[in-house]
C-alpha positions in Angstrom: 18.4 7.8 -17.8 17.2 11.1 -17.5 14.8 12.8 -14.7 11.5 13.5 -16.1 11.8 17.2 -14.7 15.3 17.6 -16.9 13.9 16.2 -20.0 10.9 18.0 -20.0 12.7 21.4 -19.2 14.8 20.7 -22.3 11.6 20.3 -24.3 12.4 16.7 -24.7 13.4 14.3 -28.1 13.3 17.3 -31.2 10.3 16.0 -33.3 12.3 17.6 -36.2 14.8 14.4 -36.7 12.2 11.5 -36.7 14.7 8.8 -36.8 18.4 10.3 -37.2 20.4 12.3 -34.0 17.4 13.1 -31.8 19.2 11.1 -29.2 22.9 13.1 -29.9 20.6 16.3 -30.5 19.1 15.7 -26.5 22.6 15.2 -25.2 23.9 18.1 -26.7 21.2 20.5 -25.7 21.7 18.9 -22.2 25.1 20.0 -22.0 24.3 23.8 -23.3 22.0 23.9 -20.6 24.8 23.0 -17.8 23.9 19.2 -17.8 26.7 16.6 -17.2 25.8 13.1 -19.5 27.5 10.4 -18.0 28.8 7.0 -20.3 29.2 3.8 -18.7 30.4 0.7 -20.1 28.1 -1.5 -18.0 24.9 -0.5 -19.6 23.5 -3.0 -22.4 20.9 -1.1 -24.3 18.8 -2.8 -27.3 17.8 -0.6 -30.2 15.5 -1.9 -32.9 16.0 1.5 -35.1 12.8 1.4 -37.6 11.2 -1.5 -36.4 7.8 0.3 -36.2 8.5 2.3 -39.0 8.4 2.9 -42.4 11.6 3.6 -44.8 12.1 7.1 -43.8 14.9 9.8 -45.5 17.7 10.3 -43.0 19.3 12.4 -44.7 17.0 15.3 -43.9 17.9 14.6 -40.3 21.3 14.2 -40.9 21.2 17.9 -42.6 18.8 19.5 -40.0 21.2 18.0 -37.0 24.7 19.3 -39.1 22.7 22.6 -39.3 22.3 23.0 -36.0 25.5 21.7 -34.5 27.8 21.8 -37.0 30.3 24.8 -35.3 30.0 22.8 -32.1 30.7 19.5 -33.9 34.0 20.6 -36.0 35.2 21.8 -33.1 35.7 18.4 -31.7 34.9 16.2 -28.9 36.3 17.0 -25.8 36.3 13.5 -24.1 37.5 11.7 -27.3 41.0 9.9 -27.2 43.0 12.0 -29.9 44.7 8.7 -30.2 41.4 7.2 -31.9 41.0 7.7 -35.1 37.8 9.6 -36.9 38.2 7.9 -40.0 35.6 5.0 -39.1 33.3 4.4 -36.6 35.4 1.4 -35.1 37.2 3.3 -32.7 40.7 1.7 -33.9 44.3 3.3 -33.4 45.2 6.9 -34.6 48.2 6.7 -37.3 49.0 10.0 -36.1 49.3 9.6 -32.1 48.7 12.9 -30.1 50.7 13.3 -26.2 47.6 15.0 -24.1 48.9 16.0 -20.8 47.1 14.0 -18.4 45.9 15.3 -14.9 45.1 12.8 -13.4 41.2 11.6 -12.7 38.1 13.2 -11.1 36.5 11.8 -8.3 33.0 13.4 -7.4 31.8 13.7 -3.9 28.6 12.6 -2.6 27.1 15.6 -2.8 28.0 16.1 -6.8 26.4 12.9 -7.6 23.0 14.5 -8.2 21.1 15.2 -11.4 21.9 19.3 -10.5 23.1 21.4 -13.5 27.3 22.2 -13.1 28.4 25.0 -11.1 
């Protein structure tokens, strides 16, 4: 969920990737812009990709989104568990383990918990 305010400042969904990314594209430009996006494993969402559609080339979006992101991409994801692997999309065991040192968690404070850029 997303304040209408935010997503229209961030020019909302890019009508350049019709099917592909425009979600991951959103997030991203969220976060440039001093958004937090927030996961939670509690939310069931239903996605009926195409239903309305007709066969489209994802590819093209697949490019244009690479072509936009890709320095930001290769760089990694910050919050992904190095001891995942990125060989699939299943999010099974690294072979390779990597030790993080861990700092213990963040809690925020009532007055964090807003839809306000970071500081």
């Amino acid at each position: 969920m997303v304040p209408k305010k935010v997503f229209f400042s961030l020019k909302g969904l890019d009508e350049n990737l019709r099917v592909e990314c425009n979600d991951v594209d959103f997030c991203l430009r969220a976060i440039e812009d001093g958004y937090w996006v927030v996961w939670t494993p509690f939310s069931v969402l239903y996605h009926k990709e195409l239903t309305t559609r007709k066969a489209i080339n994802f590819l093209e979006d697949v490019n244009y989104f690479w072509n936009r992101w890709r320095s930001r991409l290769e760089k990694g994801d910050p919050y992904y568990n190095p001891n995942l692997t990125l060989a699939s999309d299943e999010f099974s065991l690294n072979l390779k383990p990597i030790l993080v040192e861990h700092h213990g968690p963040y809690l925020l404070s009532d007055s964090e918990m807003t839809y306000s850029k970071k500081t």
